[in-house]
N, C-alpha and C positions, 0 to 999 in steps of 0.2 A: 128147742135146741138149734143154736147157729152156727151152723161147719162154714169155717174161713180158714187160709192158708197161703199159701204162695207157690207160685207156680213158674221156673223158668225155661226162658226161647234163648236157641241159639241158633246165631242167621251169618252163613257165612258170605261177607259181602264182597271182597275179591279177593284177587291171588296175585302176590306182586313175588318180583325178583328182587331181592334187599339182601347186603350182606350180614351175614348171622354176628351178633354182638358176643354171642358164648362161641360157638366153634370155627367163625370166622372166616365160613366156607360162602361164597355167592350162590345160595339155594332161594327156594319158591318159598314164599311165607304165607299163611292165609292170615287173612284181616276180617279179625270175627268181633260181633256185636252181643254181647250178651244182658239180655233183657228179664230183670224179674218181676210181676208184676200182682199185686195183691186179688186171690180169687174170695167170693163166698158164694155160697154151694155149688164149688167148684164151677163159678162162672166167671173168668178175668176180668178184672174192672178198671183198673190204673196201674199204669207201670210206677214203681218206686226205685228201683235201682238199675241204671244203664253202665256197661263198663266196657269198653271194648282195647283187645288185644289184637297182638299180631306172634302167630308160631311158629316156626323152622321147621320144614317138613325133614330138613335133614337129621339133626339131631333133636328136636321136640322140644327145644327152648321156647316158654311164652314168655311175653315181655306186654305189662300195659301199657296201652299209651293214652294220652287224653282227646276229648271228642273233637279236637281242633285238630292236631295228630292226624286221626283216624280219617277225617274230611280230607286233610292236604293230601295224604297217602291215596284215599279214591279217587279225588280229583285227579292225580297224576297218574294213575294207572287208564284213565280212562279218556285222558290223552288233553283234557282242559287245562288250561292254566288259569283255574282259580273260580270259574263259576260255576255254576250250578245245574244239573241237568236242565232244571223245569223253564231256564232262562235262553238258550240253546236249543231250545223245540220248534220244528221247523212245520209249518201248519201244511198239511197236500188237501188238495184238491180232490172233491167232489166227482166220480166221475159219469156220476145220474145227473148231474147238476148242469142246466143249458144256461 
């Protein structure tokens, strides 16, 4: 007997200020990732479907956006204009190191 299934992650990756497109109020949105990904005996193995949204904390409007979307929107929250964190890493120093 082979148990398989599917199992989803939700990861909320930041909190921007955007004006609300339904109630048109400048509230806080969260920018969420949600991740499903195929288990068998209940052990996750590949994700198959990725979607991410963004919600209105004010009135609970979600709204999709696409994974290019969702990038521009971290990048700008996170104060980049346009690259990447892992490009942006800035190496320190050793301080055992003579």
């Amino acid at each position: 007997m082979i148990i398989f299934g599917t199992k989803g992650y939700l990861y909320q990756l930041a909190i921007l200020t955007l004006v609300c497109g339904r109630c048109g109020n400048p509230s806080a949105h969260t920018l969420k990732k949600r991740v499903t990904k195929f288990t068998l005996f209940f052990v996750p193995l590949f994700a198959f479907s990725t979607k991410y949204a963004t919600q209105c904390t004010f009135c609970g409007a979600e709204q999709q956006v696409t994974k290019e979307q969702a990038d521009q929107l971290l990048a700008q929250s996170t104060g980049q204009a346009g690259g990447s964190p892992a490009h942006n890493r800035t190496e320190q120093q050793n301080p055992y190191q003579r």
